[in-house]
VOBA-1610 file (N, C-alpha, C; in pm, whole numbers, padded with zeros to 5 digits, always signed):
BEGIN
Unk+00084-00119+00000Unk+00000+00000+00000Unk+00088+00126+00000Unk+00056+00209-00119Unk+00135+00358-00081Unk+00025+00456-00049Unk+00102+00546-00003Unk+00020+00717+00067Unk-00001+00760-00073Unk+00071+00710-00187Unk+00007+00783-00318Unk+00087+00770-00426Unk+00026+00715-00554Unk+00046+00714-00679Unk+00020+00778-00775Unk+00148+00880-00811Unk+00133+00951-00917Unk+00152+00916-01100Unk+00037+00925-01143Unk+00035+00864-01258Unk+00114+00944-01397Unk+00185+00941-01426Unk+00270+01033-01510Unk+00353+01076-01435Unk+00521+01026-01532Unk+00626+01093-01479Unk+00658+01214-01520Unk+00593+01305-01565Unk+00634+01439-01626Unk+00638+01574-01525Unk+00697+01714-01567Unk+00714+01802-01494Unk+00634+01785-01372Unk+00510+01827-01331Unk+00402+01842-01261Unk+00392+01668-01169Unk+00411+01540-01232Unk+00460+01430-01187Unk+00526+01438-01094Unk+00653+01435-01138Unk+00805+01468-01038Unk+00763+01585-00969Unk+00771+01680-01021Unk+00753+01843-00915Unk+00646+01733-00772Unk+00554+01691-00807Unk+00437+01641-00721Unk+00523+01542-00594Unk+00630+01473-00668Unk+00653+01330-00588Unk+00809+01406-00529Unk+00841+01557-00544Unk+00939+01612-00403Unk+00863+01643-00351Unk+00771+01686-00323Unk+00697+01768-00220Unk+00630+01633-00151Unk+00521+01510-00205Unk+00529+01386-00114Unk+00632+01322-00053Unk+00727+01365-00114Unk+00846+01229-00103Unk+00930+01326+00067Unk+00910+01512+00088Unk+00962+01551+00135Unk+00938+01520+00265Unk+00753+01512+00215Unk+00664+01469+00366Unk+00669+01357+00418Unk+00731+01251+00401Unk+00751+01140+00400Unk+00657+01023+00378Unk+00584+01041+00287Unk+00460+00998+00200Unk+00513+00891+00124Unk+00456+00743+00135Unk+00530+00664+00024Unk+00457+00671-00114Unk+00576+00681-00224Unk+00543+00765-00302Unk+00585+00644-00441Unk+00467+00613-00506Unk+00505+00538-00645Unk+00490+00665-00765Unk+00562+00665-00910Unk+00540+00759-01001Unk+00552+00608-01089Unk+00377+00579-01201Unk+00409+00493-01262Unk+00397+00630-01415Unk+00466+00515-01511Unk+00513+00630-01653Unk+00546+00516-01734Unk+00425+00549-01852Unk+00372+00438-01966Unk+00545+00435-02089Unk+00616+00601-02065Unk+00672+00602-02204Unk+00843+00647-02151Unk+00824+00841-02155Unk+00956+00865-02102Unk+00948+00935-02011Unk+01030+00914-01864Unk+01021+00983-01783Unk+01080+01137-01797Unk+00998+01219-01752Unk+00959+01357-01818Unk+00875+01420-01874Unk+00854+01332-01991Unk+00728+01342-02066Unk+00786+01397-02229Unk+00690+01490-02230Unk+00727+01559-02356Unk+00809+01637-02354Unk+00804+01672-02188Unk+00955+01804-02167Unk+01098+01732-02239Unk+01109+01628-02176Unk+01211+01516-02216Unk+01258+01508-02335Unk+01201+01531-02415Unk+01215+01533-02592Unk+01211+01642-02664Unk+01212+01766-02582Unk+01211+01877-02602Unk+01369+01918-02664Unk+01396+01976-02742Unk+01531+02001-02790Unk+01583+02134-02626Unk+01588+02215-02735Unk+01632+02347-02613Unk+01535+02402-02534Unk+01547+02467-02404Unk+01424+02498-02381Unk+01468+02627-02287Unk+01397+02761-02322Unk+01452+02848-02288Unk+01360+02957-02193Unk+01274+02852-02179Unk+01182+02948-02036Unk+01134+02874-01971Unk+01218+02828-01902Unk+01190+02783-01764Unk+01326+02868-01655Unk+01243+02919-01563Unk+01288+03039-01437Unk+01420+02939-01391Unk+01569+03029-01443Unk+01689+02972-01367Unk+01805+02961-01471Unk+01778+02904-01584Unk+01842+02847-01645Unk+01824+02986-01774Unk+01954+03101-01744Unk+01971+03149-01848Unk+01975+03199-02009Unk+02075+03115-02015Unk+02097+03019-02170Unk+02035+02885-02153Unk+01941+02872-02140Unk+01865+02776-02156Unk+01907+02566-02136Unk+01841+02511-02102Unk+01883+02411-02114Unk+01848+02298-02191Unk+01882+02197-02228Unk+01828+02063-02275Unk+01706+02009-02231Unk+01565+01973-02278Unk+01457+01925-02223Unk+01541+01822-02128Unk+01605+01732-02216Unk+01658+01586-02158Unk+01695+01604-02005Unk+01845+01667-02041Unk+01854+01746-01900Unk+01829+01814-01781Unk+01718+01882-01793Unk+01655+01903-01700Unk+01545+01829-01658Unk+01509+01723-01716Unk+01392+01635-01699Unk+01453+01525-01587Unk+01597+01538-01666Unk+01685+01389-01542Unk+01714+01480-01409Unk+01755+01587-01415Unk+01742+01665-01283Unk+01618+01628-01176Unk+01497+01647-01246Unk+01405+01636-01161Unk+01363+01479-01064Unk+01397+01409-01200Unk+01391+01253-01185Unk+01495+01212-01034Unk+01609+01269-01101Unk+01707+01251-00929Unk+01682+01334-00841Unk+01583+01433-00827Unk+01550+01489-00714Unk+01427+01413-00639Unk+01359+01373-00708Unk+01202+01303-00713Unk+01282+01167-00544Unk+01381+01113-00658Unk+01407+00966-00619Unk+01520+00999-00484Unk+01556+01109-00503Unk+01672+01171-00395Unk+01524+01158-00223Unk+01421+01213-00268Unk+01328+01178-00159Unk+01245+01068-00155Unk+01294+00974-00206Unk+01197+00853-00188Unk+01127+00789-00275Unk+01105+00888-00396Unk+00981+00847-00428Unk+01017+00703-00551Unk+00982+00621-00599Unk+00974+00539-00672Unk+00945+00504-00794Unk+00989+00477-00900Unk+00920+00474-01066Unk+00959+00368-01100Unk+00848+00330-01168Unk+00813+00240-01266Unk+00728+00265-01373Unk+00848+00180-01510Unk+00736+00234-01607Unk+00653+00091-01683Unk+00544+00145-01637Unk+00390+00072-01676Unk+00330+00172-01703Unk+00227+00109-01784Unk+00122+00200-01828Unk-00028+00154-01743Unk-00052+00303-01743Unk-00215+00263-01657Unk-00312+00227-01756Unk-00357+00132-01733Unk-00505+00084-01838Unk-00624+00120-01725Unk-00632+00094-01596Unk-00752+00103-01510Unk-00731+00209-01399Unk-00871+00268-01324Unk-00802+00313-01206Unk-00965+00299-01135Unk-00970+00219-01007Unk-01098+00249-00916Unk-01084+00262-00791Unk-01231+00243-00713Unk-01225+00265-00601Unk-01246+00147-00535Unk-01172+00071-00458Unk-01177-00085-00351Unk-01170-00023-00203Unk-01253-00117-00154Unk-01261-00116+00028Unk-01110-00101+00071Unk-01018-00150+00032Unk-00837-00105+00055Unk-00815+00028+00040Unk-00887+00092-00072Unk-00788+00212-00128Unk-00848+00249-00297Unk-00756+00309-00358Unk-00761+00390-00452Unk-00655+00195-00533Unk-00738+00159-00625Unk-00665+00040-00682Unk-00629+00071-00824Unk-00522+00064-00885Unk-00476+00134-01013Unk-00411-00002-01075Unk-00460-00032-01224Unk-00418-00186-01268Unk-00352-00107-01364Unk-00228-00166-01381Unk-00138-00154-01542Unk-00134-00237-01617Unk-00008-00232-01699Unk-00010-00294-01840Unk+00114-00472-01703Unk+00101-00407-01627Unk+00210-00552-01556Unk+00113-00594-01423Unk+00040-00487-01361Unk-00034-00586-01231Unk-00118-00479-01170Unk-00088-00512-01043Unk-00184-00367-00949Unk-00136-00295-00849Unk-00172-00191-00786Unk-00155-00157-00679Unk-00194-00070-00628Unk-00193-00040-00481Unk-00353+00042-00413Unk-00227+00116-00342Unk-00351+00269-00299Unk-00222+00370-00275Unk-00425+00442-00184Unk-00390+00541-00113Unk-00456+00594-00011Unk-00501+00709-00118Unk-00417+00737-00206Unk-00451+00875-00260Unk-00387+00889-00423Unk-00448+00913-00547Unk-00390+00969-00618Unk-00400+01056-00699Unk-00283+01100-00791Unk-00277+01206-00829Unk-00269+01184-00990Unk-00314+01275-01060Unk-00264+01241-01223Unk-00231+01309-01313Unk-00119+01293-01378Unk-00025+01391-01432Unk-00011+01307-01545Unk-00109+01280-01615Unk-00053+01206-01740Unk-00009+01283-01867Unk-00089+01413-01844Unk-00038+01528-01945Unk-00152+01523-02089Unk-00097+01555-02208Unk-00144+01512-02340Unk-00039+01492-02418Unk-00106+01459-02528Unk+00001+01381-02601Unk-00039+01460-02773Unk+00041+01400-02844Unk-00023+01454-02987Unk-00087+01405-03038Unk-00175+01501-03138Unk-00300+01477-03197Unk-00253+01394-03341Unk-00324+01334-03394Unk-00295+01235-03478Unk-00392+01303-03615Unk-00310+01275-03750Unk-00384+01354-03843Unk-00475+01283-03908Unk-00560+01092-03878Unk-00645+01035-03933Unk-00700+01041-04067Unk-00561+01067-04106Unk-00542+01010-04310Unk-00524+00853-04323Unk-00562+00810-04443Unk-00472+00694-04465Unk-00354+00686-04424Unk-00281+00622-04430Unk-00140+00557-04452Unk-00086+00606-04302Unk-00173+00659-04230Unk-00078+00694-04076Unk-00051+00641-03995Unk-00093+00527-03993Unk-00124+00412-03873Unk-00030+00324-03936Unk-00020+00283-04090Unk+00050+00208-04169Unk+00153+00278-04147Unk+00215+00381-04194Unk+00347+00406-04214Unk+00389+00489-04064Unk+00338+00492-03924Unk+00369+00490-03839Unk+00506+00398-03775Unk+00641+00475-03764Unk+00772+00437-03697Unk+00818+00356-03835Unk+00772+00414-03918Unk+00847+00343-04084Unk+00800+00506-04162Unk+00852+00633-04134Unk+00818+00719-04199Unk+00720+00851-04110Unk+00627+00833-04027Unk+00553+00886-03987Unk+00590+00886-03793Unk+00594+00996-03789Unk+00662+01049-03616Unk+00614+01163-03590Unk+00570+01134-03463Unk+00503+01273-03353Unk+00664+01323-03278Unk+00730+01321-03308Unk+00823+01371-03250Unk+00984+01395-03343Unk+01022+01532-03341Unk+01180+01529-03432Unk+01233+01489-03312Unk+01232+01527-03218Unk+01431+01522-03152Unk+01432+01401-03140Unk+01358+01300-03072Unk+01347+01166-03121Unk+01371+01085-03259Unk+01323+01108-03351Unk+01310+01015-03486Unk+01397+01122-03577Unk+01418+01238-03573Unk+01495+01289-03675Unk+01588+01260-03712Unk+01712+01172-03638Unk+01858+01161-03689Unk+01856+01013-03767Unk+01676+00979-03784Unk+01671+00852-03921Unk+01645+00910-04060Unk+01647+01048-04018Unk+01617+01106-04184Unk+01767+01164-04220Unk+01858+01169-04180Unk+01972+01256-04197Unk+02000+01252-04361Unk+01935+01354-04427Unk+02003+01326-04573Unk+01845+01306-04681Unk+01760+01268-04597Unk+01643+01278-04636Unk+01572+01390-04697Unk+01460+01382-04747Unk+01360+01514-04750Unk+01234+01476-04654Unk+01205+01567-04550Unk+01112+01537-04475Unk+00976+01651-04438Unk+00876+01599-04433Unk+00767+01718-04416Unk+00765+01740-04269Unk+00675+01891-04203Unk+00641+01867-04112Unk+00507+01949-04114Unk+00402+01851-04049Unk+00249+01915-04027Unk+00184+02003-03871Unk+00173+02158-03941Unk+00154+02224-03852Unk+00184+02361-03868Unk+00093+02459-03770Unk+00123+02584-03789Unk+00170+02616-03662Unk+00159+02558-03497Unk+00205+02648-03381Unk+00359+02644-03400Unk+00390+02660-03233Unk+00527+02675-03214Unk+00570+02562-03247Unk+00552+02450-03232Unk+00632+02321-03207Unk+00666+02245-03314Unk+00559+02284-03431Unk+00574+02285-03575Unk+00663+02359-03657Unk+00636+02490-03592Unk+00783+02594-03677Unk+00952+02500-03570Unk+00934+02484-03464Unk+01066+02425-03369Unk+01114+02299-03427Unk+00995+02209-03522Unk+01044+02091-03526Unk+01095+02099-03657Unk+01066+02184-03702Unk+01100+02255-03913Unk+01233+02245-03888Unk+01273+02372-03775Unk+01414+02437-03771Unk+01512+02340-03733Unk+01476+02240-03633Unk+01514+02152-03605Unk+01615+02051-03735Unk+01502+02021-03774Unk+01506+01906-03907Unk+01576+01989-03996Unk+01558+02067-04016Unk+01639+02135-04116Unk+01835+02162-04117Unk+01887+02147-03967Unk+02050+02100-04012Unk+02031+01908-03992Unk+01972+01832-04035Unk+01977+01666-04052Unk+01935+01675-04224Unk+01794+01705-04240Unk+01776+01624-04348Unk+01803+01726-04483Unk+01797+01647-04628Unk+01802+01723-04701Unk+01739+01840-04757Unk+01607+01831-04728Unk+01471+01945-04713Unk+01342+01901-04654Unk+01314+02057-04621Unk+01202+02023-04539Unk+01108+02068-04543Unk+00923+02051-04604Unk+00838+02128-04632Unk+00764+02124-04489Unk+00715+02251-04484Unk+00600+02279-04341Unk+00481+02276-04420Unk+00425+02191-04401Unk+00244+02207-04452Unk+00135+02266-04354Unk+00074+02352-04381Unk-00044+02422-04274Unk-00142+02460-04419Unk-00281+02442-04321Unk-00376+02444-04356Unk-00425+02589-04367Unk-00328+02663-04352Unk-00375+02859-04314Unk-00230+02933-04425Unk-00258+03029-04372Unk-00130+03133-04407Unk-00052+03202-04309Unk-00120+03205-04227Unk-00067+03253-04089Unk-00022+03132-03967Unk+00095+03174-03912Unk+00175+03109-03833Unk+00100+03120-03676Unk+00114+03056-03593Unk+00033+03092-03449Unk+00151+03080-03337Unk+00294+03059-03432Unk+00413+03015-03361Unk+00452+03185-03338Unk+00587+03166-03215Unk+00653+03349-03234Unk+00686+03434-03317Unk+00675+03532-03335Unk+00763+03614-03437Unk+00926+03589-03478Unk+00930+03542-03332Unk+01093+03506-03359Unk+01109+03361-03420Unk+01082+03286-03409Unk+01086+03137-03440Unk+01024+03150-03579Unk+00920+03240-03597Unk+00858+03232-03755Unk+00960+03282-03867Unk+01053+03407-03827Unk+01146+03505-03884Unk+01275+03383-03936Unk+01326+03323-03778Unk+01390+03232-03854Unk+01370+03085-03982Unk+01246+03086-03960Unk+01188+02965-04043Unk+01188+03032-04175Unk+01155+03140-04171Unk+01140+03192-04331Unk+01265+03228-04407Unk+01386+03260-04314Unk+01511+03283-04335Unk+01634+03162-04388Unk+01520+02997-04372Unk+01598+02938-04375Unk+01579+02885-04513Unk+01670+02882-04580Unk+01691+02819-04753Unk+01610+02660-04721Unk+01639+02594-04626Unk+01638+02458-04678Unk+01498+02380-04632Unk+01409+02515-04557Unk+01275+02509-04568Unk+01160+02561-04631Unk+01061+02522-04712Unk+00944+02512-04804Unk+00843+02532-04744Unk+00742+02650-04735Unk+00608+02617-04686Unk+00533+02590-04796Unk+00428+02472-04745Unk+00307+02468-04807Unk+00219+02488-04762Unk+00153+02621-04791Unk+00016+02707-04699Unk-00063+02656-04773Unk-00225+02622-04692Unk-00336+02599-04751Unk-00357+02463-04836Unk-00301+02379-04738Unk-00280+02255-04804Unk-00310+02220-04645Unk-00357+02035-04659Unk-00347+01942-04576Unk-00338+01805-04612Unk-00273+01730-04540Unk-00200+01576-04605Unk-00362+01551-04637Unk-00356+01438-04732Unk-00491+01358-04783Unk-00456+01206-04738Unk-00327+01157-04756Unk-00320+01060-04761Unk-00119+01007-04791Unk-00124+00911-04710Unk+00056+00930-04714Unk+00056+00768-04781Unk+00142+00812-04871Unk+00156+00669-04944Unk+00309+00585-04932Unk+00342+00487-04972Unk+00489+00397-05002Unk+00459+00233-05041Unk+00598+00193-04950Unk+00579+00060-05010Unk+00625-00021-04863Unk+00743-00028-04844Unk+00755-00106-04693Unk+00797+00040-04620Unk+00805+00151-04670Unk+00835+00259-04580Unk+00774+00371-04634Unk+00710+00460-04600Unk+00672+00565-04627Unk+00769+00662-04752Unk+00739+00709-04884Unk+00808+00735-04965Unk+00728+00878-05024Unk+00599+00935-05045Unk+00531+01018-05060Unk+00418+01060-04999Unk+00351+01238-05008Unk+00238+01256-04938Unk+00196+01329-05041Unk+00039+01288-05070Unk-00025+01364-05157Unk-00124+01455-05052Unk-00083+01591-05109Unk-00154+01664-05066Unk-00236+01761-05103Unk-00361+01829-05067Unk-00502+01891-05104Unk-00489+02033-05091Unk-00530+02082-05175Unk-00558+02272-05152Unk-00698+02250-05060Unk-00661+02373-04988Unk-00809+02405-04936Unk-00856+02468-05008Unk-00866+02523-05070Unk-01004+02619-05151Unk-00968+02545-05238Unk-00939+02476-05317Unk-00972+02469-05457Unk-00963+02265-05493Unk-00925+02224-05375Unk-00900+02096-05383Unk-00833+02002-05439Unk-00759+02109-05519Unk-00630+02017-05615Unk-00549+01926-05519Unk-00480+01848-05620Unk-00399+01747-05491Unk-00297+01779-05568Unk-00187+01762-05473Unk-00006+01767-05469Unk+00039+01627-05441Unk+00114+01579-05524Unk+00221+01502-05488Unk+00342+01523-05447Unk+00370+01491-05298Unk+00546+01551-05244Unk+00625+01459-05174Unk+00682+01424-05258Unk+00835+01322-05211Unk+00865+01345-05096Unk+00871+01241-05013Unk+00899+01286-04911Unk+00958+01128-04843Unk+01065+01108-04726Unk+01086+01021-04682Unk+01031+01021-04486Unk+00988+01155-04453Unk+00963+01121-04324Unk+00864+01257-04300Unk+00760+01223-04232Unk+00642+01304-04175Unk+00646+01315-04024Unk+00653+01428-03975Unk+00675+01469-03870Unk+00533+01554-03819Unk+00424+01493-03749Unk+00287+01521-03724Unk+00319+01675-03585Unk+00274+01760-03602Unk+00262+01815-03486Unk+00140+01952-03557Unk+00018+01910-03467Unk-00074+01990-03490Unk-00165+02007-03360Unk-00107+02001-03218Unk-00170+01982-03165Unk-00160+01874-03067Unk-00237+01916-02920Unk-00256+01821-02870Unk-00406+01786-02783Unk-00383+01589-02706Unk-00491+01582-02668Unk-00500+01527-02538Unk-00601+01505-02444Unk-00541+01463-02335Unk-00500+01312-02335Unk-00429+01294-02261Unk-00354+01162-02247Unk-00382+01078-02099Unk-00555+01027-02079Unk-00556+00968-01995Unk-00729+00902-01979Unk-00743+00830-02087Unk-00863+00744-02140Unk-00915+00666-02059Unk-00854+00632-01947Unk-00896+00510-01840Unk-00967+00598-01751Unk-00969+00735-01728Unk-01057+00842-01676Unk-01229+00860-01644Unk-01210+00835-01776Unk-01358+00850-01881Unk-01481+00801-01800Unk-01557+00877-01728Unk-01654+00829-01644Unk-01663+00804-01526Unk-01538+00851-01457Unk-01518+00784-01344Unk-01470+00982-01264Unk-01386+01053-01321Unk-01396+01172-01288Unk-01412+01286-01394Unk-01486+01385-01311Unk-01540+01502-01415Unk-01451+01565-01510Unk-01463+01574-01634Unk-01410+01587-01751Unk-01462+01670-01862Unk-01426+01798-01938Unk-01430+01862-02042Unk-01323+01834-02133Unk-01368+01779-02203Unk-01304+01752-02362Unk-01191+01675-02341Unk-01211+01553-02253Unk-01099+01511-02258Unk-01005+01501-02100Unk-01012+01642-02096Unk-00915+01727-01949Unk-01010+01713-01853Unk-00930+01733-01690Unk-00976+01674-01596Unk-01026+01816-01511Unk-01087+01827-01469Unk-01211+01980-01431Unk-01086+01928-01243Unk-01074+02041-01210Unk-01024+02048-01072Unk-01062+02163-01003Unk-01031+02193-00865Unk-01039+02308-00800Unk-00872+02362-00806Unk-00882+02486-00741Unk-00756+02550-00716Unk-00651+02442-00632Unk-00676+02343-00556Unk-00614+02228-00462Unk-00595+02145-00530Unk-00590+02116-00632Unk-00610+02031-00756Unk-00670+01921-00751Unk-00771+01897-00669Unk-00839+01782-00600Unk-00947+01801-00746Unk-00983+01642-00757Unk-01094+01613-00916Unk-01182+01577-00807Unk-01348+01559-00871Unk-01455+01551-00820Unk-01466+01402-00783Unk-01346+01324-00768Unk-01343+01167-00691Unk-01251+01252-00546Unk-01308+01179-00435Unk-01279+01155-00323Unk-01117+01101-00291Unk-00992+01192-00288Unk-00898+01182-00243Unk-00824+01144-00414Unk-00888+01212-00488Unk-00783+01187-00607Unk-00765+01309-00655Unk-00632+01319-00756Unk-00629+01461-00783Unk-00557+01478-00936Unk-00501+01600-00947Unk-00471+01614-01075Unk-00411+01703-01094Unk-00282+01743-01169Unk-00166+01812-01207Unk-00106+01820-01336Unk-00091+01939-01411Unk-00031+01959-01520Unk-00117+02020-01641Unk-00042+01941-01752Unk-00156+01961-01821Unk-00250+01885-01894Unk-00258+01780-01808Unk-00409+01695-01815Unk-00577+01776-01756Unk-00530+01884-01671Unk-00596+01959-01623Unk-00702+02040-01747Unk-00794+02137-01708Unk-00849+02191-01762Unk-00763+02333-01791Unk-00731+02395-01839Unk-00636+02494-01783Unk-00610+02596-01885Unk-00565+02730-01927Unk-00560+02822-02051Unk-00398+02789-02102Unk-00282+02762-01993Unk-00152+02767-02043Unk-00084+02589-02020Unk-00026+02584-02091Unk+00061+02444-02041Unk+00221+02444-02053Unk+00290+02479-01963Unk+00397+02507-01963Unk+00468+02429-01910Unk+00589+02372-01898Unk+00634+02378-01799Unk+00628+02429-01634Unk+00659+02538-01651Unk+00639+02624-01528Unk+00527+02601-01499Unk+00373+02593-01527Unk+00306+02619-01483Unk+00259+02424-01438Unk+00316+02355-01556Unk+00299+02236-01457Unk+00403+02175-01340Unk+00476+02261-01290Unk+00560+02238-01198Unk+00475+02276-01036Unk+00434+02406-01107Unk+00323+02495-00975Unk+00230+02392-01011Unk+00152+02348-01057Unk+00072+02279-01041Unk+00108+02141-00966Unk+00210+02069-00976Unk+00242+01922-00892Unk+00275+01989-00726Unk+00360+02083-00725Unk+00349+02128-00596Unk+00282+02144-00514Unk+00115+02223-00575Unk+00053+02266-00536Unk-00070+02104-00492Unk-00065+02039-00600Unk-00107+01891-00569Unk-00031+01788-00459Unk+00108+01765-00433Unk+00208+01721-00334Unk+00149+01786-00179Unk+00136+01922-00199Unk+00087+01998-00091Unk-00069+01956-00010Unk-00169+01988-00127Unk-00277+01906-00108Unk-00245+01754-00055Unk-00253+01678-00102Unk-00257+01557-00059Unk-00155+01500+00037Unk-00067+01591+00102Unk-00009+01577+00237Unk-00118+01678+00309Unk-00222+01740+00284Unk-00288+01794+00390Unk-00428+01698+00387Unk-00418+01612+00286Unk-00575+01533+00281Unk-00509+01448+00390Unk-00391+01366+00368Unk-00380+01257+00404Unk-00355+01257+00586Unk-00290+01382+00630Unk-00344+01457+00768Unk-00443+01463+00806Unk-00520+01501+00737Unk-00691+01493+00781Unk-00756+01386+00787
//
């Protein structure tokens, strides 16, 4: 039995399991993928409070991880498929077994949105990736697309662009929703292509992803564009399906109070699985704190 299982190892995760781990709360963090999360895979990252010149997602993600475990707290990575309520406790089943905890918390975050064309599911980890800093150094030399207009779309362009041989940005608009600064350099760079007013239709090959035909919006013509690797980022969604009915939920995200307590009895919620306007870092760090805090004052009471 633990005092509490935090479900997601990411910012708001860890931030959550020093502040249990300080109180001397036994403390499990289970984590389906990478501990960190998406911070983890983040190339550079240059606003978060401390770090000047900025640091490595990677890096500062393992910081937290050895602070987490510096107080106690415990990880394992399983993935949650279940979570209820038993006469023991709060009982949480994974992808390996079970285990009951007095109280928990959930930080599973979101994840990316998927563009439900043909060929995406098929040419998924043979061509098709939600993530550059991860999968980019298999295109080195390649021509690769990337889908999207925010920041993370113009970050993953600039990115890809010293590995592969070229790189088209496809968005469905004309306008960027990424910074001025990050947009300035994208347009500055020779060895990137936008395609405005277009969206993939359908990604084609043979044992690996090799082309994407793609659609005008107004006028519906289709494009054919060579391409050896698709890099999805349009978005994200929440990342925690075993939820669904069991605590109160808008679109997905988990409805909380300021204590981050969800409308189940001694469970709670941190980051940005939450309902929330920003998802930051920073702001899912204040948020696990502010959850760690809570649930050393539930578990007092």
């Amino acid at each position: 039995m633990y005092d509490v299982i935090i479900l997601g190892g990411g910012p708001a995760g860890l931030s959550a399991a020093i502040y249990t781990g300080r109180a001397w709360l036994k403390t499990l963090i289970l984590e389906s993928a990478v501990v960190g999360g998406n911070a983890a895979i983040a190339d550079q990252i240059d606003n978060y409070p401390g770090f000047p010149f900025g640091i490595l997602g990677g890096e500062l993600m393992e910081n937290f991880r050895k602070q987490a475990e510096r107080f106690g707290a415990e990880i394992r990575m399983e993935e949650v498929v279940h979570i209820a309520n038993s006469p023991e406790g709060k009982k949480v089943t994974t992808s390996e077994g079970e285990y009951l905890a007095r109280t928990l918390i959930i930080t599973t975050g979101a994840k990316r949105r998927e563009l439900d064309v043909a060929g995406e599911q098929e040419f998924l980890g043979r061509g098709v990736s939600y993530c550059a800093t991860c999968d980019g150094a298999f295109f080195r030399g390649y021509p690769v697309a990337v889908v999207g207009g925010g920041e993370s779309a113009v970050k993953e362009a600039l990115f890809l662009a010293d590995i592969a041989s070229k790189v088209y940005l496809i968005h469905r608009r004309e306008e960027f929703r990424a910074s001025p600064e990050s947009v300035d350099k994208l347009m500055k760079n020779e060895k990137i292509e936008c395609k405005f007013n277009r969206v993939v239709k359908r990604i084609e090959g043979d044992t690996v992803m090799r082309r994407l035909v793609l659609q005008d919006v107004h006028s519906d013509a289709e494009e054919v564009l060579e391409a050896e690797g698709l890099f999805v980022s349009i978005g994200l969604v929440a990342a925690a399906d075993f939820i669904q009915g069991f605590i109160n939920t808008e679109n997905g995200y988990i409805v909380t109070d300021e204590h981050m307590q969800t409308s189940a009895e001694g469970i709670f919620a941190a980051g940005d699985i939450r309902v929330k306007h920003t998802r930051q870092i920073a702001t899912a760090v204040g948020d696990g704190a502010q959850a760690g805090m809570a649930v050393t004052e539930y578990l007092k009471e």
